[in-house]
N, C-alpha and C positions, 0 to 999 in steps of 0.2 A: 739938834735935828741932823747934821751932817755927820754926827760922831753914829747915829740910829743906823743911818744910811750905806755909811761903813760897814756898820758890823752885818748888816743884813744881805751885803755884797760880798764880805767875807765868808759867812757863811752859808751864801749860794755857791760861792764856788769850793770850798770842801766836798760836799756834799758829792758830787760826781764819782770825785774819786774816794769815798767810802767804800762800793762794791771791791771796785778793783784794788784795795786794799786789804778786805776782805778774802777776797780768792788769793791774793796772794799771800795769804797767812794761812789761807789751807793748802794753800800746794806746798809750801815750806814743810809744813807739818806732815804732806803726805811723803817727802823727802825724809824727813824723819822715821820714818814707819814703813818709809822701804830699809832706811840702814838696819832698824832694829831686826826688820825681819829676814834681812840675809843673814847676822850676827846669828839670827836663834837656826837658820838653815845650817849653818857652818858649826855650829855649836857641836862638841864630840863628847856631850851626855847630856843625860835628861835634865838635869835641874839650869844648865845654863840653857837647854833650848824654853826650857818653861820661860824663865825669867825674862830672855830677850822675847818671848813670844806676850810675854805681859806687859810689858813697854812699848810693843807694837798696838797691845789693845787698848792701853793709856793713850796712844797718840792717836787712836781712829775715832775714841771719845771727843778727842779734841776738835780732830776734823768734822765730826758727824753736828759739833755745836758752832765752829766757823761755817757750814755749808746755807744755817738760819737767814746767813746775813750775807750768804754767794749767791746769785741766778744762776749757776751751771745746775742747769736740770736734768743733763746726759748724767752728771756724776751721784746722782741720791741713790736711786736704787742701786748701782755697783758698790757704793761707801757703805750700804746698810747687808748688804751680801760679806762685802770682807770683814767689817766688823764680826758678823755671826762666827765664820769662820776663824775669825782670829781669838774669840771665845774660846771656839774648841783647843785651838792651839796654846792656848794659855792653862790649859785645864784639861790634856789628854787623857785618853787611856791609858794607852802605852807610848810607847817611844817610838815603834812607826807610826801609827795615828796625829802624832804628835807632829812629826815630820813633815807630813804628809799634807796637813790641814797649815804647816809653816810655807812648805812651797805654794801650795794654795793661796794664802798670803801674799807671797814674796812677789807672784807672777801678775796676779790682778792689780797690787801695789803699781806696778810698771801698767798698766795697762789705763788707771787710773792718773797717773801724772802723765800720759801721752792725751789722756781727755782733756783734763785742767790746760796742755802746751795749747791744743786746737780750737778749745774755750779762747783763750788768750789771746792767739792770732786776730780771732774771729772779732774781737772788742776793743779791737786797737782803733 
């Protein structure tokens, strides 16, 4: 009975910090997806901005599936905007288009780990 008792105390106190676990493995990830997507900004031809703009879309996949298990609700629709965009950017036209929809990227990326920092403060 006391061994029940244990574990049913152990696993009330995990449980709290699952969110905030959570968030912090998408803001990791949106840390990631900002480097990719300065790499593909910086990039000085087309195939290396595709590529780095395709690792920027591999990592918003990621965060778009960490957000299921995050309460920041400021950050859904921005994370489902930069995804779209980071589509384009993975898959342009041309090479300004391409650019264009990377800085797109690159700038909301930053705009979205300044949400996740005021998320954070806010559930300290």
């Amino acid at each position: 009975m006391n061994k029940l008792i244990l574990l049913f105390l152990f696993l009330v106190s995990i449980l709290p910090g699952t969110i905030d676990d959570d968030c912090s493995a998408v803001y990791s990830r949106a840390t990631y997806a900002l480097s990719h997507s300065k790499k593909a900004l910086k990039a000085h031809n087309f195939d290396h901005q595709v590529y780095y703009s395709g690792k920027t879309l591999e990592a918003y996949k990621k965060i778009a599936d960490g957000m299921k298990e995050c309460d920041c609700e400021n950050a859904t629709e921005l994370i489902l905007d930069i995804t779209m965009d980071a589509k384009k950017a993975a898959d342009p036209v041309d090479w300004p288009r391409g650019r264009y929809y990377s800085k797109k990227v690159y700038l909301n990326t930053q705009e979205l780990i300044t949400i996740l920092d005021l998320w954070a403060e806010s559930h300290e």
